[in-house]
VOGU-3710 file (C-alpha; in Angstrom, 3 decimals, decimal comma):
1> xxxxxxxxxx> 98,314/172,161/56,383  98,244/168,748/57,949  97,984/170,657/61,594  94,998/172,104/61,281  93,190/169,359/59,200  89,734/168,090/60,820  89,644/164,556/62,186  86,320/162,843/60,813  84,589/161,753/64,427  83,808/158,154/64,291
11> xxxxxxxxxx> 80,527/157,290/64,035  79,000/154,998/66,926  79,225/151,522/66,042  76,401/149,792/65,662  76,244/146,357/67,500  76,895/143,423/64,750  75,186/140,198/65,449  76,945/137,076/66,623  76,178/133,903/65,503  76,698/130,784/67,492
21> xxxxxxxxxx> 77,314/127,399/65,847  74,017/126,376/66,729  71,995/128,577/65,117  71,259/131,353/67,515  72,261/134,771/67,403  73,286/137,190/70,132  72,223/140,968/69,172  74,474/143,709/71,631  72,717/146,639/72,340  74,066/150,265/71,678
31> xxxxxxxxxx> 73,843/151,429/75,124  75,279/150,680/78,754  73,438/150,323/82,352  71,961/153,516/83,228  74,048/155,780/86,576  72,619/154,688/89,970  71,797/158,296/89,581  68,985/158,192/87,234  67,553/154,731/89,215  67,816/156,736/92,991
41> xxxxxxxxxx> 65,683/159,332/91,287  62,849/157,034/89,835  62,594/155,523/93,428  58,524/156,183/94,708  58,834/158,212/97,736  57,940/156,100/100,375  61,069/153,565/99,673  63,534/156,903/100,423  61,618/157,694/103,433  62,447/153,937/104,312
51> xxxxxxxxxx> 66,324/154,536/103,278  66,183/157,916/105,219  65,504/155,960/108,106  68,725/153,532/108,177  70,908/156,937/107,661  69,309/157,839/111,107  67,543/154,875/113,210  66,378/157,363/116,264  64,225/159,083/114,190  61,871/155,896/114,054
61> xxxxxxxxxx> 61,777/155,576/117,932  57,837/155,706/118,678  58,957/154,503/122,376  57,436/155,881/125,247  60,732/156,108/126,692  62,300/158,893/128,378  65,858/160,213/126,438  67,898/158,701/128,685  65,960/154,851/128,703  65,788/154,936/125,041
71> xxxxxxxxxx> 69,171/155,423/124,087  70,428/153,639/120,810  73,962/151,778/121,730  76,817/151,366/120,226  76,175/154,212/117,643  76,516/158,169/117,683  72,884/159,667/117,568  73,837/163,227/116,619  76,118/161,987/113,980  73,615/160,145/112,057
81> xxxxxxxxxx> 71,413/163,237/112,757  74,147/165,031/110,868  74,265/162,845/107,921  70,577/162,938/107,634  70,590/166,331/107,446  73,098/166,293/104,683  70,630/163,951/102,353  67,826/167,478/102,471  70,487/169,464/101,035  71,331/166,496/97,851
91> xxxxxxxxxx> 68,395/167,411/95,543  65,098/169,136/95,653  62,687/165,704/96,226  65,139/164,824/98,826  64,579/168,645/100,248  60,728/167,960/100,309  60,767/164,222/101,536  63,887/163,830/104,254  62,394/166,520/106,703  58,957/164,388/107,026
101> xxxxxxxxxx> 61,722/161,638/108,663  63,972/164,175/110,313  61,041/165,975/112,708  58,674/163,133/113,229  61,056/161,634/116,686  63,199/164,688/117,311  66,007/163,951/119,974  68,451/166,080/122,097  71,227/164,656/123,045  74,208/166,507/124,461
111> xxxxxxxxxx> 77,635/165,298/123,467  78,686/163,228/119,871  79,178/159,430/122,047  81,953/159,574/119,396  85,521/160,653/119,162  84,430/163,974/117,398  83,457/165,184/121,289  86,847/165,563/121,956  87,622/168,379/119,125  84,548/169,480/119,033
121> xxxxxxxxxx> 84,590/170,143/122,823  87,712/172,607/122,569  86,185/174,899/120,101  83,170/175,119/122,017  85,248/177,001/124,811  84,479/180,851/125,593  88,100/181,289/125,948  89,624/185,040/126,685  93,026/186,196/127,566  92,060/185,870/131,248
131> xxxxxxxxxx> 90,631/182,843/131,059  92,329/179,980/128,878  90,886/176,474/130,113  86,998/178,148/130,345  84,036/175,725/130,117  82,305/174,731/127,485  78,613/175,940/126,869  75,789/174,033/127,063  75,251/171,995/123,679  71,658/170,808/124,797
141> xxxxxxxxxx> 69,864/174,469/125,804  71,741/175,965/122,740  70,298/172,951/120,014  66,358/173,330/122,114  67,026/176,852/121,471  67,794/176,390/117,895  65,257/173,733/117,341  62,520/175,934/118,824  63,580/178,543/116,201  62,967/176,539/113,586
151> xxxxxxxxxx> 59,823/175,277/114,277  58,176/178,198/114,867  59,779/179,624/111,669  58,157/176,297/110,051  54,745/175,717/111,900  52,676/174,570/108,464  55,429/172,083/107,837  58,043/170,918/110,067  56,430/171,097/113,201  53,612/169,673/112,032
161> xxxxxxxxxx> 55,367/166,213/111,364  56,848/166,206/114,978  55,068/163,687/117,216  58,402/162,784/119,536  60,348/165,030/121,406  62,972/163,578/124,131  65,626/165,834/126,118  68,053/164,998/128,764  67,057/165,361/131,877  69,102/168,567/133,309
171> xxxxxxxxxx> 67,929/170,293/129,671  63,831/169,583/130,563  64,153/170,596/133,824  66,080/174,562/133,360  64,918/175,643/129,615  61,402/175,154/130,257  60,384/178,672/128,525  61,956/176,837/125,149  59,758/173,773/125,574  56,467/175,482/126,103
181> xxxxxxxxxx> 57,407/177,638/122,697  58,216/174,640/121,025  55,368/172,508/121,987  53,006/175,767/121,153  53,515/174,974/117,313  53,336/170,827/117,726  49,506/170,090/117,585  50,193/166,365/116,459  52,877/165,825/119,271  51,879/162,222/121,108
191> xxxxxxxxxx> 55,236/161,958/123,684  57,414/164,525/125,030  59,918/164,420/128,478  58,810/166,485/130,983  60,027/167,717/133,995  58,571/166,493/137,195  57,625/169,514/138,161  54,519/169,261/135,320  53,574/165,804/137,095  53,146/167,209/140,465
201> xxxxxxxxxx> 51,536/170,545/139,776  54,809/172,506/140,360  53,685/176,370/140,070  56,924/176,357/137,973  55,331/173,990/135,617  52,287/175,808/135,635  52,598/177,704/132,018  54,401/174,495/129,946  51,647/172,165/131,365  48,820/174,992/130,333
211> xxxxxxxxxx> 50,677/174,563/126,874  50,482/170,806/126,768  46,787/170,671/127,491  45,829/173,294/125,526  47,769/172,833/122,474  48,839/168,656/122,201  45,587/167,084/122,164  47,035/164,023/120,572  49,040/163,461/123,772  49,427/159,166/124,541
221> xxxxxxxxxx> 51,744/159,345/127,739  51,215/161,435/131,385  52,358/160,594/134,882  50,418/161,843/138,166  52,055/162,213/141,313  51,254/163,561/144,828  50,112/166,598/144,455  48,222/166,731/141,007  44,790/165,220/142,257  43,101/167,787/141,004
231> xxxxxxxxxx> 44,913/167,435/137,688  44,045/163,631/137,461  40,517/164,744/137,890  40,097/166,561/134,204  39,913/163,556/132,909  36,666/162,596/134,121  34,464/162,803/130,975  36,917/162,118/128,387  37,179/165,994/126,934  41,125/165,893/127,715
241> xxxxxxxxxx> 43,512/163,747/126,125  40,807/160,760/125,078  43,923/158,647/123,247  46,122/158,651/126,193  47,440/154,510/126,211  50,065/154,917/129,133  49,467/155,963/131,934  51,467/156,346/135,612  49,928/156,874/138,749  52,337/157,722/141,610
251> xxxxxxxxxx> 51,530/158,655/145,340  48,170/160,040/145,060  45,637/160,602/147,754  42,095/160,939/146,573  38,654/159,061/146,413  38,758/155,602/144,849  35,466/156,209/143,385  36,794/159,127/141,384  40,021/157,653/140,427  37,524/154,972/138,829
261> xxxxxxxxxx> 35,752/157,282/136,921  39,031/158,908/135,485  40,479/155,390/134,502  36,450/154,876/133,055  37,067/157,755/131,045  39,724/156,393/128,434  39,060/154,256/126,076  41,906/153,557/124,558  44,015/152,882/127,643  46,498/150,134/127,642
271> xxxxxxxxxx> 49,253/150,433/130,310  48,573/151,197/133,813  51,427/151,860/136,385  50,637/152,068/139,835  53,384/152,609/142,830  53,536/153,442/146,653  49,239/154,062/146,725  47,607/152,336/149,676  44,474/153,310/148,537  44,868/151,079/145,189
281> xxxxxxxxxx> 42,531/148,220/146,687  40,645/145,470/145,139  37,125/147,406/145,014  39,121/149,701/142,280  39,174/145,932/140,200  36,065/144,818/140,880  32,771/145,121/139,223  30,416/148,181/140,217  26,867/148,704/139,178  27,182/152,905/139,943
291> xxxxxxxxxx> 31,093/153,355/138,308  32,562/152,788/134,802  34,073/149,286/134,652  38,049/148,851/135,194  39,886/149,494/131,845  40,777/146,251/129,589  44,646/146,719/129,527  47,517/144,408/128,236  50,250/145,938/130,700  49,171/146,155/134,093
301> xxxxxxxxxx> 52,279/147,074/136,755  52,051/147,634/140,514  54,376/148,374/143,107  54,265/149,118/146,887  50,791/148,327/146,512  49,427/146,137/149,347  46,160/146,093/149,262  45,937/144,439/145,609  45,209/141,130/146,402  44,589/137,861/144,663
311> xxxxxxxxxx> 40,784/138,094/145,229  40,757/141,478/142,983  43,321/140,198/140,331  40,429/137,059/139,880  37,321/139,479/140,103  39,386/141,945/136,944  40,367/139,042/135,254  37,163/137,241/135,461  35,405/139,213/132,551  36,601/137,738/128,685
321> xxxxxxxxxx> 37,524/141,133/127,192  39,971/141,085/130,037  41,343/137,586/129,765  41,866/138,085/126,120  43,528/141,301/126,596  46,048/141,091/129,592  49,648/140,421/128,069  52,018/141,566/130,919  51,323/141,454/134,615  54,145/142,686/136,946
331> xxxxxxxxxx> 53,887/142,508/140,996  56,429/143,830/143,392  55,727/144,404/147,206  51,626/143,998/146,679  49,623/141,500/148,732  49,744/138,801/146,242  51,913/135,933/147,560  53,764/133,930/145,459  51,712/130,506/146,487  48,614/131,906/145,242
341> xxxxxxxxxx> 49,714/132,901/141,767  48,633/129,515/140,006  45,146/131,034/140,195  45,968/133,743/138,350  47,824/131,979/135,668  44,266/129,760/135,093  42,079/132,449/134,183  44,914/134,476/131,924  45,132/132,591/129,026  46,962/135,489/127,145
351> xxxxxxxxxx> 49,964/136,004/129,618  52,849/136,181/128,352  55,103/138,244/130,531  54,672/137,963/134,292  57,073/139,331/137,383  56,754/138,711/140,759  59,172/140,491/143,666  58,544/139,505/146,724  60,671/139,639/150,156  59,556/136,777/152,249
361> xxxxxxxxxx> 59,097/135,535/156,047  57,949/132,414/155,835  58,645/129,133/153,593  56,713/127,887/151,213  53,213/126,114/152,073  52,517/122,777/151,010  50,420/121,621/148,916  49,928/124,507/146,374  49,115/122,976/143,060  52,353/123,946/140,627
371> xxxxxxxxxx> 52,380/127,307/138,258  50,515/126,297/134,750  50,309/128,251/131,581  50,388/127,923/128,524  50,930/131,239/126,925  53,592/132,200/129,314  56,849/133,287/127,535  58,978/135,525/130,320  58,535/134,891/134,371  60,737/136,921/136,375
381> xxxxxxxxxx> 60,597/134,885/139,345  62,961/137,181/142,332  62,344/135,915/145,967  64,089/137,710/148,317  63,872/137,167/152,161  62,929/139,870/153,895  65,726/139,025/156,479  68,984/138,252/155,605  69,562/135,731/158,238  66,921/133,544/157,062
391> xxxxxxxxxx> 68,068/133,963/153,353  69,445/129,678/153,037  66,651/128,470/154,968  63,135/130,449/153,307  63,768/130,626/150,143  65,047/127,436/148,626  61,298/126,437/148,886  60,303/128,987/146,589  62,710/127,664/144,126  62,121/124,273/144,631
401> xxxxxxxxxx> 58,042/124,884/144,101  59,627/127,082/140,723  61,451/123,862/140,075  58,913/121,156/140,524  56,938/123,422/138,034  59,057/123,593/135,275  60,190/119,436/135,547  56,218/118,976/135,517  55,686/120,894/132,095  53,522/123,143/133,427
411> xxxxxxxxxx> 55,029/126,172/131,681  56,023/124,306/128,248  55,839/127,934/126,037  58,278/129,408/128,902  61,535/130,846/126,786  63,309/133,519/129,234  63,458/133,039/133,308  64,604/135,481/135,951  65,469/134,451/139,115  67,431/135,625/142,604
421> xxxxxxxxxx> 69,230/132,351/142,758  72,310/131,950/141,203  72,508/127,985/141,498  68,967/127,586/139,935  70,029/126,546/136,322  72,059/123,171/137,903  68,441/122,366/139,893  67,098/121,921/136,549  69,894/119,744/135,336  71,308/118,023/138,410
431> xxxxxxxxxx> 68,656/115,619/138,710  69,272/111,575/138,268  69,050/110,407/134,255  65,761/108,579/134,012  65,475/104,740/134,276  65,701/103,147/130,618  62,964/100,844/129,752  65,483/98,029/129,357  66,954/98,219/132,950  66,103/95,997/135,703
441> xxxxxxxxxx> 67,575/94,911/138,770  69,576/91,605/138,904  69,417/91,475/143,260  65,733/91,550/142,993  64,275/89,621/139,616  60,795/88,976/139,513  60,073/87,221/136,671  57,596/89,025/134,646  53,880/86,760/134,694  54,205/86,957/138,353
451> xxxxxxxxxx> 55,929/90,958/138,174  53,582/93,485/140,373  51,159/95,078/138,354  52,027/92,908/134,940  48,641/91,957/132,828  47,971/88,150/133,402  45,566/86,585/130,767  45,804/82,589/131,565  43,428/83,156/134,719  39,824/84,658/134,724
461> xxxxxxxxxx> 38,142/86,153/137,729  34,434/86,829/138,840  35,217/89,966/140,761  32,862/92,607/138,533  35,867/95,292/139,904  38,653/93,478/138,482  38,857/95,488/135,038  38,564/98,766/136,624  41,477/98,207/138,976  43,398/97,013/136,575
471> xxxxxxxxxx> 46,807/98,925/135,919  45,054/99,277/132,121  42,692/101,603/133,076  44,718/103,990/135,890  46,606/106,941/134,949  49,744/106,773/133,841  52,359/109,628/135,622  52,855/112,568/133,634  56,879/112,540/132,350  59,217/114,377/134,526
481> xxxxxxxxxx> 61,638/117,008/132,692  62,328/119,827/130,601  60,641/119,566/127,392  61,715/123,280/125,936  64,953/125,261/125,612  65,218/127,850/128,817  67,332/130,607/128,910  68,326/131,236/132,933  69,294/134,372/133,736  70,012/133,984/137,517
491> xxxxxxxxxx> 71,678/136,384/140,330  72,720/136,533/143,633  72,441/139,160/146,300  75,241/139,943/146,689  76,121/140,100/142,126  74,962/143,489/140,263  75,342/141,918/136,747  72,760/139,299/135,270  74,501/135,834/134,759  73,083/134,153/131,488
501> xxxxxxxxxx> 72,842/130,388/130,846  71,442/128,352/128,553  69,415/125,229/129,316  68,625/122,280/127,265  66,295/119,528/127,931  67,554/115,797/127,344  68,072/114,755/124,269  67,871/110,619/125,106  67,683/107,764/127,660  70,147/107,979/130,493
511> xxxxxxxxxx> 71,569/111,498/129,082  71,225/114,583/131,465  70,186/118,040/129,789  72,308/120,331/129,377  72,650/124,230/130,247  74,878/126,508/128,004  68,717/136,634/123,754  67,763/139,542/124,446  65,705/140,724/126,989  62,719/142,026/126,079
521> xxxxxxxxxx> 61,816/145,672/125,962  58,940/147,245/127,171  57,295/149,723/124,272  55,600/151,729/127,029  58,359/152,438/129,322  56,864/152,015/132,113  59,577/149,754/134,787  62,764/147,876/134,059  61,728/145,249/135,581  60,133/143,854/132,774
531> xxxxxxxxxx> 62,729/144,371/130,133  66,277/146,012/129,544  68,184/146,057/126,402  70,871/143,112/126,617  72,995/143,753/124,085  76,703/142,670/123,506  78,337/144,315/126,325  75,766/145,610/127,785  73,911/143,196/130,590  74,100/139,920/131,504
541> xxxxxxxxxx> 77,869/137,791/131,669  76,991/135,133/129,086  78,140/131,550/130,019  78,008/128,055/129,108  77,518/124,943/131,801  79,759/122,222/130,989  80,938/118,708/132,102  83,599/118,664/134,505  84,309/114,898/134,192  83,669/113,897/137,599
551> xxxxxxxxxx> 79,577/114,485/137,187  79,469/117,955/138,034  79,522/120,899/135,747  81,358/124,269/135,448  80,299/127,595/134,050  82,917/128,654/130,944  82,064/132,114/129,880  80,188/132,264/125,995  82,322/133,531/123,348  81,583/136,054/121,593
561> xxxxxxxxxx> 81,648/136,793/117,661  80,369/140,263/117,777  77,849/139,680/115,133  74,600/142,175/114,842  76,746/144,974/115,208  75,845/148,301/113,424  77,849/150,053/110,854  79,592/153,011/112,163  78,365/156,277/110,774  80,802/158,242/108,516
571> xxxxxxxxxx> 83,135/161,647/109,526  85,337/161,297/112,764  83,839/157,378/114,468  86,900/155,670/113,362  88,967/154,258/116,237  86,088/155,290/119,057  85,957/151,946/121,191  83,090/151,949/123,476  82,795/155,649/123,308  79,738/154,701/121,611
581> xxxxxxx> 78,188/152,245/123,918  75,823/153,172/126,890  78,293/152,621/129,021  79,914/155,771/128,414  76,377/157,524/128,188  76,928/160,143/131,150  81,072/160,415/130,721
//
């Protein structure tokens, strides 16, 4: 019956050749591309550890940033935690190989900075008949809780990758029993937020800190504060955290001599942070026959510190594996005055970052030769006056010395500039357009053979000085203006907000430069004076200095195109707004 004959299956065609009219032929093979299936699964493993870590960027934060300075903007951290997670469970290699990037920067954070917080918020209720609107529990202790669980369920694999572990602030300082489990089972752990109770010796502390010493050799970040003198003192002889590379010293009272020999007694440290010690004098700088010598470091930050003088910076910067070492210098409230940082500048021929904040008295001396560097790259320049009557009168000489710098081209590798004035960018612009070399003056015309100073050849002279007098063989004046593009960012007292502008040196005779980028970011998080994250939207009110017509300018604020922006993670981030953004970090 014709229904239940068998249809002959057509045999795969085999690809004919095609001939061309000139003589070539074209052979088709048999077969298609293979799936992106098959190619994702030939990939070598260290190319998906390098995909695992677009799905989630926080996981490749090796910041010494707390969890609330190292925030990622504009993006929902536990979401692409969440999508992470959901690459382990696609195959078995992805199992074995997205866990090594999933532990090794572990961060708690304590609401989706999404628009999932708002659903996610109303289950989270412990609601009861009697009790209808009850509050929600506390996301961050309950994820430390369930994080410690799994470590110590995994301690010959998981916890053994983890070498970052931030927590908000509020979670640090009340589940302290979960973080001394937890950091039990993380020998290779190099960072972890504390609370300040472990930096002053708290008794509270007493068993986490016990935990950290014994168990975290590997450690590269502590802060000492008043109180934990005795602490400070274990690290004389190097048997206790040997790598440490940050380190903060905080109102401490002890023997400078001993604070020597604990600074003497790591090798490999390379940020130093000191604030409100009086003690901190320049025999701690200096060299010592009977003591360790100072530390080589390439951040070096004091504050409140005002017995650090200029005498000490020279004497520490006087040896080479120092000068070839120091990167960053920042000085606020120390007994280094702003006039006598030009000798500083000549024997750091590696600086690239400086700050100086300083409230003055008194103007500006004369005479100080003007700031030179080559190397230089960021200045953060903020003169304040210590009273704000005198504010118009003391420290437009500090600016004008700044000025007179900068129009010398004594900074010519200077890039970003921070100042407390907000009228500083039109100093560098406002000037008069230099002379052309084909002006002259009609009122006063001195023809040139008899001009001032013009070479005469037709008469000869027997005075043996003559030739060395000559306006041949002086000097001729260094140019005057900007040579490099600056970027400004300038505020007044009374402004919370950064303004940005952008200044460009002239371009041409009789033509005035013009003014129209991030700031950079400190990997040892150590101040904010030295660098915040501007992002878009999240700093500085960008603006561009324009013509006016009638020879002054105005500031138009900088559009922007919103370029650079991240891709928004998948599953309940559409329609968020800033919800993502740092700005709404504590909402």
């Amino acid at each position: 019956m014709k229904w239940f004959k068998k249809s002959k299956k057509s045999k795969p065609s085999i690809a004919e050749p095609q001939s061309f009219g000139n003589g070539h032929t074209r052979f088709d093979p048999p077969y298609s591309t293979p799936p992106a299936s098959d190619i994702i699964a030939k990939l070598p493993a260290p190319v998906l550890q390098r995909i695992f870590s677009f799905v989630c960027p926080h996981s490749q934060d090796e910041t010494y940033e707390s969890c609330e300075e190292s925030a990622i903007e504009d993006t929902c951290m536990l979401c692409d935690l969440r999508d992470l997670a959901h690459c382990a469970q696609a195959c078995r290699k992805w199992k074995r190989l997205a866990p090594l990037v999933l532990y090794h920067s572990i961060r708690i954070d304590p609401v989706h900075y999404c628009a999932l917080e708002d659903e996610l918020a109303e289950k989270r209720k412990r609601r009861s008949r009697l009790n209808r609107n009850a509050e929600p529990e506390d996301t961050a202790s309950a994820r430390l809780r369930l994080l410690t669980r799994t470590l110590r369920e995994n301690q010959r694999s998981y916890a053994l990758s983890v070498q970052f572990l931030k927590t908000p602030y509020m979670t640090r300082e009340t589940c302290k029993p979960d973080l001394a489990r937890s950091v039990a089972v993380c020998p290779n752990l190099r960072y972890i937020d504390l609370p300040e109770g472990c930096y002053t010796d708290d008794p509270g502390c007493h068993t986490l800190k016990q935990e950290v010493q014994g168990r975290c050799p590997d450690i590269r970040k502590m802060s000492y504060m008043g109180g934990a003198e005795r602490s400070l003192e274990l690290l004389i002889g190097g048997n206790l955290w040997r790598n440490l590379e940050v380190l903060e010293l905080s109102r401490l009272t002890m023997d400078p001599k001993i604070l020597r020999q604990a600074l003497g007694s790591l090798p490999c440290l390379r940020a130093l942070k000191v604030t409100d010690m009086k003690l901190f004098n320049d025999q701690l700088l200096q060299y010592n026959d009977y003591l360790p010598p100072f530390p080589a470091l390439n951040e070096l930050i004091f504050e409140n510190t005002p017995n650090v003088t200029v005498e000490g910076m020279i004497a520490y910067l006087d040896r080479p594996d120092t000068q070839n070492t120091l990167q960053t210098l920042s000085l606020t409230n120390t007994g280094i005055h702003p006039s006598t940082l030009h000798p500083i500048l000549s024997v750091a021929p590696k600086l690239t970052k400086l700050s100086i904040i300083e409230s003055v008295s008194t103007s500006f001396p004369n005479g100080v030769p003007g700031l030179a560097s080559v190397s230089l790259h960021t200045l953060h320049y903020e003169i304040t006056s210590a009273s704000s009557a005198n504010t118009y009168t003391i420290t437009p000489s500090y600016y004008a010395y700044l000025t007179s710098s900068l129009l010398n081209r004594g900074l010519p590798a200077l890039r970003e500039l921070y100042v407390r004035d907000p009228d500083f960018p039109e100093s560098l612009i406002g000037l008069a357009p230099p002379t052309a070399p084909f002006a002259s003056d009609p009122d006063n015309f001195v023809p040139k053979p008899f001009a001032e100073g013009a070479e005469n050849r037709r008469f000869s002279s027997n005075n043996p000085f003559a030739n060395s007098s000559s306006p041949q063989s002086q000097p001729r004046p260094r140019p005057v203006g900007l040579n490099q593009e600056l970027e400004v960012y300038s505020k007044g007292l009374d402004e919370m907000e950064w303004n940005f502008s952008r200044v460009e040196p002239p371009r041409g005779h009789n033509r005035r430069g013009s003014a129209s980028a991030l700031r950079p970011v400190s990997s040892y998080g150590l101040s904010e004076s030295m660098g915040k994250t501007w992002g878009t939207g999240a700093g500085a009110r960008r603006s561009v200095i324009v013509g006016n017509g009638f020879g002054g300018f105005l500031k138009v604020p900088a559009e922007d195109d919103g370029s650079g922006k991240r891709p928004s993670s998948s599953a309940g981030e559409k329609g968020r707004g800033r919800r993502g953004s740092q700005a709404d970090l504590w909402r």
